[in-house]
N, C-alpha and C positions, 0 to 999 in steps of 0.2 A: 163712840158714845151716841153720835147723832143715828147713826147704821145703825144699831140696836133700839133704840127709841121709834126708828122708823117701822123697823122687822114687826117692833111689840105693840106698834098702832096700828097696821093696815098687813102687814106681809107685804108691803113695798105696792101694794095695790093703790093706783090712784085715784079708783073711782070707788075707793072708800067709805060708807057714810054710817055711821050713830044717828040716833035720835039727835045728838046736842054739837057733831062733831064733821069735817069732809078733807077728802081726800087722803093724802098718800100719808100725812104727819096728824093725822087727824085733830084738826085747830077748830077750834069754837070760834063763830063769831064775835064774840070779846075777844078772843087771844088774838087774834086778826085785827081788830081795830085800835087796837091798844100800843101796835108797832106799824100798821102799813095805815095806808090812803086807799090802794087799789079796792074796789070793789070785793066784797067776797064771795064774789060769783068768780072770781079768778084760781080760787081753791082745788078747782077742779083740776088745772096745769100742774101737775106737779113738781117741773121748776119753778114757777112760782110758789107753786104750796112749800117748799124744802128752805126755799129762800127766807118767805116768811118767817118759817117754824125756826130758822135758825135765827132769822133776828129776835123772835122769843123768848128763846133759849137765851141770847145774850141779855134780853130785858130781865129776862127769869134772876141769872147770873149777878147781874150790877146789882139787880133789887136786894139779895142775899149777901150780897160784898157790903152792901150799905150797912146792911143789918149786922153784922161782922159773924153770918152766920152760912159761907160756902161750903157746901159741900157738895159730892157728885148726886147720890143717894138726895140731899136734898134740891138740888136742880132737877132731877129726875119728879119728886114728889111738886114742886114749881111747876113744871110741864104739864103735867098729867091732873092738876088739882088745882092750877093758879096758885100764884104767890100768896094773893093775900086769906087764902084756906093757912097755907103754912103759917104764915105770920100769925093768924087767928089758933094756931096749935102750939105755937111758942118756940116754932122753929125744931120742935122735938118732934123726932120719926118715929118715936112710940105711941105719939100722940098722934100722927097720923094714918089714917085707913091704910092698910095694904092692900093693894090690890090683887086679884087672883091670875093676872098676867102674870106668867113665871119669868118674861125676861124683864117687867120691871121686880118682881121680886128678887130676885138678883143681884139689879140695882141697887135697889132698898136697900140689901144685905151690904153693900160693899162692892159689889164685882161691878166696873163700870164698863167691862169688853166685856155680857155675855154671848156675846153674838161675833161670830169671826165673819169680819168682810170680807168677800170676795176681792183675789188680787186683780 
């Protein structure tokens, strides 16, 4: 899941950047200060950036678990949209945007491996 996530943010590139977004997990500066300390000038290291984005992912996770509303599809829409975009859509993935990245569309759909990792 995270290996697909990552594929559909950057192609595993670390010097990745968006307008709103950097590196290899491409994490917003909110999404970064909401789980680490470090500067997000550290974005750019991509074990730091993977570390983060996985701690996220877990914030994303617990936030949804609270909400008694986990799913993969909606961890993925968490990530990619901040939790509290979901929560302001009622937890429903009808209700939120899809995006035109085919491997979180995928996601969306269900398929939480569309991306096969390398052994």
């Amino acid at each position: 899941f995270v290996y697909a996530l990552t594929w559909a943010e950057s192609s595993l590139n670390a010097k990745a950047r968006s307008s709103v977004a950097r590196g290899m997990m491409q994490l917003t500066k909110s999404a970064w200060v909401e789980v680490s300390d470090q500067s997000y000038r550290h974005a750019w290291d991509w074990k730091v950036n993977v570390r983060v984005a996985i701690d996220y992912l877990s914030f994303c996770r617990d936030y949804l678990q609270r909400h008694g509303s986990f799913t993969y599809p909606l961890l993925a829409a968490c990530y990619r949209y901040g939790p509290y975009y979901v929560k302001s859509k009622g937890f429903d993935l009808k209700q939120i945007k899809h995006p035109k990245n085919v491997i979180y569309q995928r996601i969306f759909s269900g398929n939480i491996r569309p991306v096969t990792p390398p052994i």
